[in-house]
C-alpha positions in Angstrom: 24.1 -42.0 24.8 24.9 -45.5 26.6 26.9 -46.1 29.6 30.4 -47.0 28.8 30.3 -43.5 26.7 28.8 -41.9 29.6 31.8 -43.3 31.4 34.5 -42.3 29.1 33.1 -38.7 29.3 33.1 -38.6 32.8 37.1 -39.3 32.6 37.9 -36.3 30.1 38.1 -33.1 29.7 36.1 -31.2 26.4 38.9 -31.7 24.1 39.1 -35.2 25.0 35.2 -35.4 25.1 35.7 -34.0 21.0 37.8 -37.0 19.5 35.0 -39.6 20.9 32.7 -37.5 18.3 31.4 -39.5 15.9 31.8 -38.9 12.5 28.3 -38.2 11.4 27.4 -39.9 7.7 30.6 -41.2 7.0 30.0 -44.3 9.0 31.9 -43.8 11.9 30.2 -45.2 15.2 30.6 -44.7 18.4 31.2 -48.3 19.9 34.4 -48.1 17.8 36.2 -45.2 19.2 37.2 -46.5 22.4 40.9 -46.6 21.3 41.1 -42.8 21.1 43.4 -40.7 22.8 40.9 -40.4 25.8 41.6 -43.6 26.9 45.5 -44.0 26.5 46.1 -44.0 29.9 45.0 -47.4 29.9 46.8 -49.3 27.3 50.0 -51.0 28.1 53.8 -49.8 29.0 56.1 -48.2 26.8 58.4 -50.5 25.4 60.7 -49.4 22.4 61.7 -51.7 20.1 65.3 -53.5 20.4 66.1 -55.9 17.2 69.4 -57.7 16.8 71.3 -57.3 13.8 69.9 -59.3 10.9 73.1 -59.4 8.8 71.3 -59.9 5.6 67.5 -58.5 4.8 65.6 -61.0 3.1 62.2 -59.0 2.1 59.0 -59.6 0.9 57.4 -57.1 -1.0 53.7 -56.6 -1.3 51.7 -54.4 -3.9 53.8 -54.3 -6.8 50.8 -52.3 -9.2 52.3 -48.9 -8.5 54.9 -48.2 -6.4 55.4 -51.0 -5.7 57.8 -52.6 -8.4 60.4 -49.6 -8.5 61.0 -50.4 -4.0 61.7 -53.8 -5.1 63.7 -53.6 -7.8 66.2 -50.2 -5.8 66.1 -53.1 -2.6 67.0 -55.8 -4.7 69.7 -53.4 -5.7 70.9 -52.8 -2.3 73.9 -54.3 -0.8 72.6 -56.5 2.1 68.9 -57.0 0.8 67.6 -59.5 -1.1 63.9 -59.8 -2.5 62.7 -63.7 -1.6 59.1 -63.3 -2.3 56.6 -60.7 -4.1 52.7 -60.9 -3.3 50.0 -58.9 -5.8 46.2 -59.8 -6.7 47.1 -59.3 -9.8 49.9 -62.3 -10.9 51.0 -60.9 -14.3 52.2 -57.8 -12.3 53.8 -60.1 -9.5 55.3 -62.0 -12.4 56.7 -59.2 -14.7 58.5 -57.9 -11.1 59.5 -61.2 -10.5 61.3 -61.5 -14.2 62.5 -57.9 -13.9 63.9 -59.4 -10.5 66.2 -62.1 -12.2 66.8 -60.0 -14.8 69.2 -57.8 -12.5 71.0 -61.4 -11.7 69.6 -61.9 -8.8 67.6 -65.5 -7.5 64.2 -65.6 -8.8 62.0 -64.9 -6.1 58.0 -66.9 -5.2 55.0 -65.2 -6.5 52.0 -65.4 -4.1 48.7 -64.2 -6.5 46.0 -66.0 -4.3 43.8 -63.3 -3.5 44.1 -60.2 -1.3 44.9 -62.0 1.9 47.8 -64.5 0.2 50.1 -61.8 2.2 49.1 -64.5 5.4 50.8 -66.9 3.6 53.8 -65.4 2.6 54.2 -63.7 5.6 54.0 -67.5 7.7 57.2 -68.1 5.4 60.8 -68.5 8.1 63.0 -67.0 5.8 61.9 -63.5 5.5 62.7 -60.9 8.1 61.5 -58.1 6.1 58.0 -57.3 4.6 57.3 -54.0 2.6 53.8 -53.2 1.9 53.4 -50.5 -1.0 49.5 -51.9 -1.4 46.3 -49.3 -1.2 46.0 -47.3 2.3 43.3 -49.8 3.6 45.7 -52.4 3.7 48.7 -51.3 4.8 47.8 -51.8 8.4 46.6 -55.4 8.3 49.7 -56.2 6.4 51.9 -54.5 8.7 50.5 -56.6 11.5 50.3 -60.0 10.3 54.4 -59.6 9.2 54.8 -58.7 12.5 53.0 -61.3 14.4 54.7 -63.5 11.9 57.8 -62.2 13.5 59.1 -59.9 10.7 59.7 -56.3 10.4 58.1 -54.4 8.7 58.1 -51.0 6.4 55.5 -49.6 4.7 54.3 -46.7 2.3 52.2 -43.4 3.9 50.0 -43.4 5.5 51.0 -46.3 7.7 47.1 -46.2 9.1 43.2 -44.7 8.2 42.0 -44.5 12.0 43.0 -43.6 15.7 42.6 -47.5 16.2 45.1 -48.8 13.6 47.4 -46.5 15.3 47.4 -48.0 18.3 47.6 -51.3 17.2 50.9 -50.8 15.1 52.5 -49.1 18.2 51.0 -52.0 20.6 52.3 -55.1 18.3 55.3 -53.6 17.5 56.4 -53.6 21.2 54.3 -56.8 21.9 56.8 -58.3 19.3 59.9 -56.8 19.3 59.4 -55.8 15.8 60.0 -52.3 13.9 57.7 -50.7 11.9 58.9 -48.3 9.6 56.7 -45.8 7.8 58.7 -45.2 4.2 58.5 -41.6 4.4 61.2 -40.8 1.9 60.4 -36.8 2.2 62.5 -37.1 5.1 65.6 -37.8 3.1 65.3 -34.9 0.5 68.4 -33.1 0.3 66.9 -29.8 1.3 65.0 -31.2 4.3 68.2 -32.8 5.6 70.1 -29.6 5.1 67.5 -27.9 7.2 67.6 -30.7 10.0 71.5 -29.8 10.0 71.4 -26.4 9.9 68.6 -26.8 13.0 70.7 -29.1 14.9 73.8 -27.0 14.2 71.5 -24.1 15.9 71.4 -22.1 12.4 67.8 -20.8 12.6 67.7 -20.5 16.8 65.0 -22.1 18.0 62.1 -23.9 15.9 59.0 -22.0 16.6 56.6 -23.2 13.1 56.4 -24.9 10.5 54.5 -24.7 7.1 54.1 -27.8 4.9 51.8 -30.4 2.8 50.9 -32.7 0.2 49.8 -29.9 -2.7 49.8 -32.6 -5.8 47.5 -32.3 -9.0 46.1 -35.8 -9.3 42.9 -35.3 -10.8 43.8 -37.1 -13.7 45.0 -40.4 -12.2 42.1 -40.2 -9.4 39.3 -40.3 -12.1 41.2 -42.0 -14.5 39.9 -45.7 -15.3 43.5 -46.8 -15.8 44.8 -44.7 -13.0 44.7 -46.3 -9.1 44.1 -49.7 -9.2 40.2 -50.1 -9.0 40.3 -46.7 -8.4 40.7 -46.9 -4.9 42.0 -43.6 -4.1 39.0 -42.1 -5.7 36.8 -44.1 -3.6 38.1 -42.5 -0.3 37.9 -39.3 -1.9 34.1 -40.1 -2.0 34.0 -41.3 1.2 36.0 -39.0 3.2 36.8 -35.7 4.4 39.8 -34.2 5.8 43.7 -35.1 5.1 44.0 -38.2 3.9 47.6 -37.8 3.3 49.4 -35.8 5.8 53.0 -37.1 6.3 54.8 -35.9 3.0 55.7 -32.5 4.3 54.6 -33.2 7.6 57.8 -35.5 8.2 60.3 -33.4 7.9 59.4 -30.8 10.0 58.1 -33.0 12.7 61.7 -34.3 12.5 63.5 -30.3 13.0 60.7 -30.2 15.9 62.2 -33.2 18.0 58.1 -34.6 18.0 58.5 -37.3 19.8 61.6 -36.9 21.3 61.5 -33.8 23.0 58.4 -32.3 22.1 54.5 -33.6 21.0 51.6 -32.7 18.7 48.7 -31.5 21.1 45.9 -30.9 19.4 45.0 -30.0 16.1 42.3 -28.2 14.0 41.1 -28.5 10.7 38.8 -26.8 7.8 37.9 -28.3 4.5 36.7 -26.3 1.4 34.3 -27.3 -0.9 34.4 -30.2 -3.0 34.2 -28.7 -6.7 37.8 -29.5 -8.5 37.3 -33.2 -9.5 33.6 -32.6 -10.3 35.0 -29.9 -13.2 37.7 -31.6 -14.1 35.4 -34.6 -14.8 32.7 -32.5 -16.4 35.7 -31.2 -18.9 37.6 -35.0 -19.6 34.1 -37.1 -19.5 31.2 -35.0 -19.9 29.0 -33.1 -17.8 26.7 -35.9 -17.9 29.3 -38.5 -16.7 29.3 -40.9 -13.5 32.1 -38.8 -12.6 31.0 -35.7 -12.9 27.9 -35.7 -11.4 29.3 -38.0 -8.1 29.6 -36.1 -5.0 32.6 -36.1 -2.5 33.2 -35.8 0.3 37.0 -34.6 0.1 37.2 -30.8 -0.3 39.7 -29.8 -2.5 41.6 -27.6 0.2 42.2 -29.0 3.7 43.7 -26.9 6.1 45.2 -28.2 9.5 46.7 -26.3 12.3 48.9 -28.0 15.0 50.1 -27.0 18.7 52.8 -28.7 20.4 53.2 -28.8 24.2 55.8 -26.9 23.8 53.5 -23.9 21.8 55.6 -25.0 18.4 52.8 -24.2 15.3 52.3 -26.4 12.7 50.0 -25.6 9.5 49.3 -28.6 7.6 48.0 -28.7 3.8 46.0 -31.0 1.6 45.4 -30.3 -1.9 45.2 -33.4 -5.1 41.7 -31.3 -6.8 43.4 -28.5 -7.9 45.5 -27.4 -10.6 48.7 -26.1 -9.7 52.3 -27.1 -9.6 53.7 -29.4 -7.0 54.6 -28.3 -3.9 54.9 -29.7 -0.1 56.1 -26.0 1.2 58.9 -26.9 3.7 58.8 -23.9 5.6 61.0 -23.9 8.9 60.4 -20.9 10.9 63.0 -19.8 13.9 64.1 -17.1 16.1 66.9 -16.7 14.2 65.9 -16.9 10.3 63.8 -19.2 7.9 63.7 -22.0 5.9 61.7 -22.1 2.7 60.7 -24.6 -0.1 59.3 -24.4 -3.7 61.3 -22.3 -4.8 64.9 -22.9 -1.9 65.6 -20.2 -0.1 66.7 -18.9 2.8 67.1 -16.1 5.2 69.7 -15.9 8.3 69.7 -12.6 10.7 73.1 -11.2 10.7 73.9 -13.4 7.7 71.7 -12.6 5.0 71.1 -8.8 3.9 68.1 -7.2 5.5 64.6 -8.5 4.7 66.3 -10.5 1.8 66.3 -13.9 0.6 69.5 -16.0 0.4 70.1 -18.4 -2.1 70.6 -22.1 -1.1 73.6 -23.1 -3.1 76.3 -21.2 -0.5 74.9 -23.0 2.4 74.7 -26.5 0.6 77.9 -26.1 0.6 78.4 -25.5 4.1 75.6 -27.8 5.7 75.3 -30.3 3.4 74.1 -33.4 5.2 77.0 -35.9 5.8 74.4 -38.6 4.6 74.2 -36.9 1.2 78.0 -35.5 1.1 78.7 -39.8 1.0 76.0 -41.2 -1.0 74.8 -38.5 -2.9 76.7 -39.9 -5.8 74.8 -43.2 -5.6 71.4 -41.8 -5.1 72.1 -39.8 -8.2 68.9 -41.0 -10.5 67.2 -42.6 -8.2 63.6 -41.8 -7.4 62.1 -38.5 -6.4 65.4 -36.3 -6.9 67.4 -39.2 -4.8 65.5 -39.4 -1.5 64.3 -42.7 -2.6 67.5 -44.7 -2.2 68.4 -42.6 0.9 65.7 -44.4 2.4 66.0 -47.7 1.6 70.1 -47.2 2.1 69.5 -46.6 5.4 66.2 -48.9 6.4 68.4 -51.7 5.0 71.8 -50.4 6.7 69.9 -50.0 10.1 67.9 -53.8 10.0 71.3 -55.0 8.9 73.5 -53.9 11.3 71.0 -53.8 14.5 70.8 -49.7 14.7 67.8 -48.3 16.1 66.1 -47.1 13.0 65.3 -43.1 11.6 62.4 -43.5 12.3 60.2 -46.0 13.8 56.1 -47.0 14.9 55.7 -43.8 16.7 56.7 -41.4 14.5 54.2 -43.7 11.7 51.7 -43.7 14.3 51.6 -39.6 15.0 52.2 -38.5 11.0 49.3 -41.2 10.5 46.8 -40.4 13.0 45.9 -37.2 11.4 43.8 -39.1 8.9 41.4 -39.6 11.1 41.9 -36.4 13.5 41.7 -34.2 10.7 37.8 -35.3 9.8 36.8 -35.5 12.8 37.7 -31.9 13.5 36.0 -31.0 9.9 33.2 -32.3 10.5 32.6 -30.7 13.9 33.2 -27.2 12.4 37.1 -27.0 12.9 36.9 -27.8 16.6 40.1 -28.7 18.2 41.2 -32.7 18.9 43.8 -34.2 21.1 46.6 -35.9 19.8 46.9 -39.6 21.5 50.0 -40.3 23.1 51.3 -43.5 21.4 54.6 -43.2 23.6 52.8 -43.1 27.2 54.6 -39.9 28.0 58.0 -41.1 27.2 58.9 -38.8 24.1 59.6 -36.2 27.2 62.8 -38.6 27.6 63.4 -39.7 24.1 66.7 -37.9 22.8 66.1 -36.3 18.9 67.2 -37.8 16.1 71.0 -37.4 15.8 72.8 -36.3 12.1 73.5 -39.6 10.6 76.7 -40.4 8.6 76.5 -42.8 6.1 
């Protein structure tokens, strides 16, 4: 053991001594886990981010393979926002997003198809204020940085960052600059989820004591798939990797009803991993038992299970599943002292309201605690992506850049959904033993006020 860790021990209790583990086989070392949450004491001063209104959004988009082309085309949609520029390795999908683009009749925006780091050069352009990155996960964070240093915001698909590292440097550049960055987490504008953050706010379920949620997705098909991921990158981590890997679906919403952040933090976690069998079948049935696929090992186990503690003794159990097959779920489950929230199927329980040790249905409160947000724009967000909660979120990242409001959310809410990437493994691969939560706001989120009901 050298000095400097010797040192960084010496400063920290056991549970801090646990996220400087290394992460045996999977190619973690230890001279690169200085950024942890050990050492956060030492990184600079809080400084929330305080952008000016920008009037019109002029965006760049890069990634346009997968999710990418349907963000650009809703924000090219959007009143306020216009798409200048589209980046992709590949340049007959930058082009076909770029005709699509003109196609609406709006101005043809610039293809950059140089390679994966032509981002640089679009990002050095002075007429975008705006980058979206909807690239793989290793690149989201790179991208997010250079827009920013380029003096851009900045929003970007989940996970916003892979380690405790990229974390920091978001939250650290972000204030360095003066720049947001916004994680797109668009399961935070689901109609049900902002019903619940109303009926929490309004003081509905008393106080918010746990929460239940997850990413519980079949995607064996497009992980193994040839024509699935683009070079199959997803798969690759899934060979790599252990842990949850994609944690801030469900994870958003209820971090949001818990005032984490703003009122409350994540202090430490645990987390257990099941065997890795699901894609290995799966490929044995679709390829052959003999195939590359089938006889590759991951790492991933099909089930991860996380448990969360606040500081303020809030619970938090956290799900992973893509290996398995079953119908989709992300469980929304909002647990307080005076009733429950539940998703997949809605329903609901109130004491005093509801009958005894019954379920409600959803549709009589809809009515009654409807979010404002969706009581005005509902209507337009009819058709759009994932039930709606796709234009929700870009209505309001553009409304918020455009008009100089403080955004929904913002770097430290990307940095503590993301973190649990890399908290997650760590604590599966030290048999489930529990690891501290960094504090990306330096203590502050005992001042920052929760997240207020929106109108539209």
């Amino acid at each position: 053991m050298d000095g400097d860790l010797n040192n960084k021990i010496s400063k920290c209790n056991r549970r801090d001594f646990l996220t400087l583990s290394t992460k045996v086989g999977l190619g973690a070392a230890v001279s690169g886990l200085s950024l942890s949450g050990c050492e956060q004491v030492q990184r600079g001063a809080y400084s929330p981010v305080k952008a000016k209104a920008l009037g019109t959004v002029r965006i760049g988009v890069v990634g346009v393979g997968n999710r990418g082309p349907y963000l650009t085309k809703e924000l090219a949609g959007m009143q306020g926002a216009e798409i200048r520029a589209i980046c992709d390795i590949i340049p007959e999908k930058a082009e076909r997003v770029q005709k699509e683009i003109t196609e609406m009749g709006k101005p043809r925006p610039d293809v950059y198809t140089r390679g994966e780091e032509d981002y640089k050069r679009m990002c050095a352009r002075d007429d975008l204020n705006l980058v979206v990155t909807a690239t793989p996960w290793k690149l989201h964070t790179p991208i997010c940085l250079e827009a920013m240093k380029a003096g851009k915001h900045v929003a970007t698909e989940v996970p916003a960052a892979l380690t405790i590292d990229e974390c920091w440097q978001l939250v650290e550049t972000s204030e360095k600059t003066g720049k947001h960055c916004i994680m797109l987490e668009n399961c935070c504008y689901g109609r049900s989820e902002m019903m619940v953050l109303n009926m929490v706010r309004q003081g509905l379920l008393g106080e918010v004591v746990h929460g239940e949620c997850g990413y519980l997705h079949d995607l064996r098909h497009i992980k193994l798939s040839p024509n699935g991921y683009e070079g199959q990158w997803r798969l690759k981590y899934s060979i790599e990797h252990t842990g949850n890997p994609y944690p801030t679906h469900g994870l958003g919403p209820v971090a949001q009803c818990m005032n984490i952040n703003r009122g409350d933090k994540f202090d430490y976690l645990v987390s257990m991993s099941s065997k890795s069998i699901g894609l290995n079948l799966y490929a044995a049935k679709e390829y052959g038992e003999n195939s590359l696929q089938a006889k590759k090992k991951y790492a991933l186990g099909d089930i991860n299970v996380s448990m969360i503690r606040t500081i303020k003794g809030r619970t938090i159990t956290l799900y992973h599943d893509c290996s398995s097959p079953r119908p989709y779920s992300r469980i929304n489950t909002v647990q307080g002292t005076k009733g429950i929230f539940e998703g997949y199927p809605d329903r609901i329980h109130i004491e005093g309201r509801s009958p005894e040790h019954q379920w409600d249905s959803v549709e009589e409160y809809l009515k009654e605690f409807d979010h404002p947000l969706w009581k005005k724009q509902g209507e337009k967000a009819s058709g759009a992506g994932h039930g709606g909660m796709d234009y929700m979120e870009l209505y309001r990242l553009v409304k918020t850049l455009c008009e100089g409001v403080y955004p929904d959310m913002d770097v430290y809410d990307a940095a503590d959904w993301s973190v649990i990437v890399e908290l997650s493994e760590r604590s599966v691969l030290k048999k489930s033993c529990p690891v501290d939560f960094p504090d990306f706001t330096r203590g502050n989120w005992k001042k920052r006020l929760p997240i207020g009901i929106v109108e539209a």
